[in-house]
N, C-alpha and C positions, 0 to 999 in steps of 0.2 A: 504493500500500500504506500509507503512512505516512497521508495523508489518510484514508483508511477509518477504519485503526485509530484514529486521535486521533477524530475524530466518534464513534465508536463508544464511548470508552472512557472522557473527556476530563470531568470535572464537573466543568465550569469553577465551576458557582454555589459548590460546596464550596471550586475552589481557591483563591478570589480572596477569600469570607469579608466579602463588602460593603465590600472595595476596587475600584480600575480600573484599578489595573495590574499587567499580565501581562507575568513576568519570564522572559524565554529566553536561553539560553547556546549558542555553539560552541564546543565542546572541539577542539583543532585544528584552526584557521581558516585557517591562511595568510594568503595574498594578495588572495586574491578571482581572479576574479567568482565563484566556486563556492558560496563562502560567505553572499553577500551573495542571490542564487536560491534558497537552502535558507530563509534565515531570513525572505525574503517570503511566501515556500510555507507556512511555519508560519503567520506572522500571517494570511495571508489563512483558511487553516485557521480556524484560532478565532475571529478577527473572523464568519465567516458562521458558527459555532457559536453563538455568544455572542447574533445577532440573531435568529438562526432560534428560538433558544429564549426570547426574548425576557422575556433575563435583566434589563434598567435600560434606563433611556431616555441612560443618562449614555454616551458614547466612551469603548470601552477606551483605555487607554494603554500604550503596552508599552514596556517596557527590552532593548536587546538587549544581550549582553557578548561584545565577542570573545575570546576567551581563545588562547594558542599560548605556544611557547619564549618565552623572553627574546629571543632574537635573529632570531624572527621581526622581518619588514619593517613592521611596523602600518602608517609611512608612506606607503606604497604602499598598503595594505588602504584606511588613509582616505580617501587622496586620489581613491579611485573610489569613495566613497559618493554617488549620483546628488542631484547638485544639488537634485533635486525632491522629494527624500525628506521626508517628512510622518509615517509612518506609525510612525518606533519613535526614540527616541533611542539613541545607538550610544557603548559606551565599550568600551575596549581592556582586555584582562587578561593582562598577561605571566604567564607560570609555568607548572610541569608538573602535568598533571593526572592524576596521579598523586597529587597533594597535596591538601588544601583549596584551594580556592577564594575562596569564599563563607560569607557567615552560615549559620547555623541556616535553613535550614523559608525558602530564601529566594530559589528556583529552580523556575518552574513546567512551563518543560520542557528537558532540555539533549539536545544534538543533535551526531553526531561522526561524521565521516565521512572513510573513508580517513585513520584515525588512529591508533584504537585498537591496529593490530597492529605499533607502532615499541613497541620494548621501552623500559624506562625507561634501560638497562643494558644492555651487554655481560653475559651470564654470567661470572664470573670465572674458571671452569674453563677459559673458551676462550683464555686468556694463559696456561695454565702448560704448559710444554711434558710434564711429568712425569705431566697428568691425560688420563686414558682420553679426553675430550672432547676434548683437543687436537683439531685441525682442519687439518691441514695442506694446504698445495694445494687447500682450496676457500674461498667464504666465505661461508656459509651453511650450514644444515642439510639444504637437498635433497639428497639423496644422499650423505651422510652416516652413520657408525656410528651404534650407535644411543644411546650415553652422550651425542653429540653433541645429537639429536635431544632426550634426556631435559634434557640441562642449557637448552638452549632452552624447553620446555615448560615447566618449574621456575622461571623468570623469568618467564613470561606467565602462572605461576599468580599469580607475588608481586604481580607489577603489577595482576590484574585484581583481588587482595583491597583492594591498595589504593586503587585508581581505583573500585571497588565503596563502598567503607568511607566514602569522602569524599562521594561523592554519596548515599548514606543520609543522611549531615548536613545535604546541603544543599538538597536535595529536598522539598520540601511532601509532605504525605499525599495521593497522588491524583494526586502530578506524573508528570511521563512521563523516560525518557530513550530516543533513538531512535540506534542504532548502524547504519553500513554499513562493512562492511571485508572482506577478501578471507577466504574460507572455504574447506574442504575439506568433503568427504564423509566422513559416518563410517568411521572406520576407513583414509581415504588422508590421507597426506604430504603429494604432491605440491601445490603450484598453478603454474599459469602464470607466475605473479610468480616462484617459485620456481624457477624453468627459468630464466628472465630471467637472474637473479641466478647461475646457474650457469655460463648460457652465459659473463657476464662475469666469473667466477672463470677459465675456461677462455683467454680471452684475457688478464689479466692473468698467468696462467702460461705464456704465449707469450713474453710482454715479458722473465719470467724469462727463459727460455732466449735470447730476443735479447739478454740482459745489458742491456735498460730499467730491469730491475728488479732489484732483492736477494728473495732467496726468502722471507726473514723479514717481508718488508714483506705481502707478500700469506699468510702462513703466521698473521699477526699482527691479519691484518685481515677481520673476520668482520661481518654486513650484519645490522642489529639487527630485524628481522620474525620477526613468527608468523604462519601464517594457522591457525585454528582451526576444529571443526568443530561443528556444531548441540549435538551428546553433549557434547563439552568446555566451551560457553560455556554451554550449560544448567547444567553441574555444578558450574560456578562460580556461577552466579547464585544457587541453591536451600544453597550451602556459604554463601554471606551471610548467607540467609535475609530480607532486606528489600524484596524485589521480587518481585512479580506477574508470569509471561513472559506475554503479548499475544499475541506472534507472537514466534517464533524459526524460519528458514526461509532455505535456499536460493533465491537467484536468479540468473540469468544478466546480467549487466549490459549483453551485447548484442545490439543489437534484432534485429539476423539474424545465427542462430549458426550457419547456413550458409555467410555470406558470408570468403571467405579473408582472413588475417590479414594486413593493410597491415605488413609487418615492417620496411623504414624508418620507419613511425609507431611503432612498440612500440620499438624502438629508442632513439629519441628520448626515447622517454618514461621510459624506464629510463634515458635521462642526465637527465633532469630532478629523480628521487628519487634519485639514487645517486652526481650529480658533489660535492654539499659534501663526501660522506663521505670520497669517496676520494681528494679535494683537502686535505683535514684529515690523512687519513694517510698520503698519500703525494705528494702537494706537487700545485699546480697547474701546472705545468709538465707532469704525467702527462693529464690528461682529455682533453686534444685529441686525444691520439695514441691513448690508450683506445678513443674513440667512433667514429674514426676507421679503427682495422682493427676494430671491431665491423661497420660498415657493408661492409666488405669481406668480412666473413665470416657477412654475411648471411644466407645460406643455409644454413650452420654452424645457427643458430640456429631458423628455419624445420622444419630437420629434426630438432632437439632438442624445441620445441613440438607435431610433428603425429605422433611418433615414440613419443609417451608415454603417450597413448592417454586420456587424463585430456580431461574438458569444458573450454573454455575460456571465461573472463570468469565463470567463478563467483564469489559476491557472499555474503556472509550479513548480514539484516539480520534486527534483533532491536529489539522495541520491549519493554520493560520500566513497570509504575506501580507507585510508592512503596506501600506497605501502610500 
């Protein structure tokens, strides 16, 4: 999809202006390898763009930026940049992207994937115990009132005006930006991720009741996701006004969405995005013993995903050009 649309859409001769290098960014990169596969896929994109249309006899050159938290690992990102790499130079960008970035007019495509939907923020209504959002006993909004749901949406609007507003500045006329992050259907709540995150609200109020835990802690502690739906990310896009949508669309991220759900692998995978949090707010001495009756109560969770009736591994990716 994303090679289509860029061939399709992509003037490089306009965006490069009789320069040769072509500037790319990941907006939440991590660690790699993920990241490092994404931004080959681009280059090699535009590289056979760039010849086929036989724009210069000159070698493009391209700059890649990895951009994440402050407290992202970069070390670990670099130290797996493949020895034989020729093809981009590679420099690190701490910060939230939520913020600036970059110059002016000085980014020809940025790319973000499984990032966009971590809020910048907690809602602050979900710490007061006195406001309607309060949240007790889960930590997330699936299933949830609906002040809860509202105060969560209200944050993913603030954050996408201003993750919108920065890449307007930083973006070339004609540049691209290509999103994938977990989506709903118009008009449902739910996602898969969302169930995840419940089932482990559900076991950390087990811990409650084994006296693991104080009720506060988990009463206190709410998991910073949106997943958003085609209507919502379209009505933020066109409320900017600065962007062109390409594609905005549904897809299933799995290649057989017949085949049943490895639930020790999902599992797993929900310790992988979910232990700093909850190591941060309730000590690490807690995730072993978390992850540990999650795997026991397996099945718990199994019948909470196929129970809900909702598709699973739905995806929305949206490619957006600057105007």
């Amino acid at each position: 999809m994303m090679k289509e649309a860029l061939i399709q859409n992509l003037d490089i001769k306009k965006l490069l202006s009789g320069s040769t290098t072509f500037t790319i960014v990941d907006l939440g990169c991590s660690v790699g390898p993920n990241t490092l596969f994404a931004m080959e896929n681009i280059i090699e994109i535009v590289e056979n763009k760039y010849h086929s249309e036989r724009l210069g006899s000159k070698k493009l050159e391209f700059q890649v930026f990895f951009n994440d938290l402050t407290a992202n690992d970069f070390n670990t990102l670099f130290a797996s940049l493949p020895d034989e790499r020729k093809k981009y130079f590679a420099a690190g960008v701490p910060g939230s992207f939520f913020t600036r970035l970059f110059p002016c007019s000085s980014i020809h495509i940025a790319y973000s994937s499984s990032s966009l939907h971590w809020l910048s923020k907690l809602p602050v209504e979900l710490q007061d115990k006195n406001s309607p959002a309060w949240n007790p006993g889960r930590i997330h909004y699936t299933g949830a009132p609906e002040a809860v749901v509202r105060a969560y949406a209200n944050q993913f609007e603030e954050d996408m005006v201003m993750f919108l507003n920065a890449r307007s500045q930083e973006i070339v006329g004609g540049g691209m930006i290509v999103i994938l992050m977990p989506g709903v259907p118009d008009g449902v709540l739910t996602h898969d991720v969302g169930i995840a995150l419940t089932f482990l609200g559900s076991i950390l109020m087990d811990m409650v009741q084994e006296g693991l835990l104080k009720q506060d802690q988990v009463d206190l502690f709410n998991f910073p996701h949106v997943y958003p739906s085609v209507k919502e990310m379209t009505r933020l896009v066109e409320k900017n006004g600065c962007f062109e949508i390409i594609k905005m669309e549904q897809r299933n991220a799995r290649t057989n969405t017949e085949a049943p759900i490895d639930i020790e692998s999902a599992i797993m995978h929900l310790r992988a995005f979910t232990q700093e949090s909850v190591a941060n707010h309730m000590g690490t001495q807690i995730v072993d013993q978390l992850f540990t009756k999650a795997l026991q109560q397996k099945s718990r969770f199994s019948y909470m995903l196929y129970s809900s009736g909702i598709e699973i591994g739905v995806q929305l990716f949206s490619l957006l050009k600057r105007k």
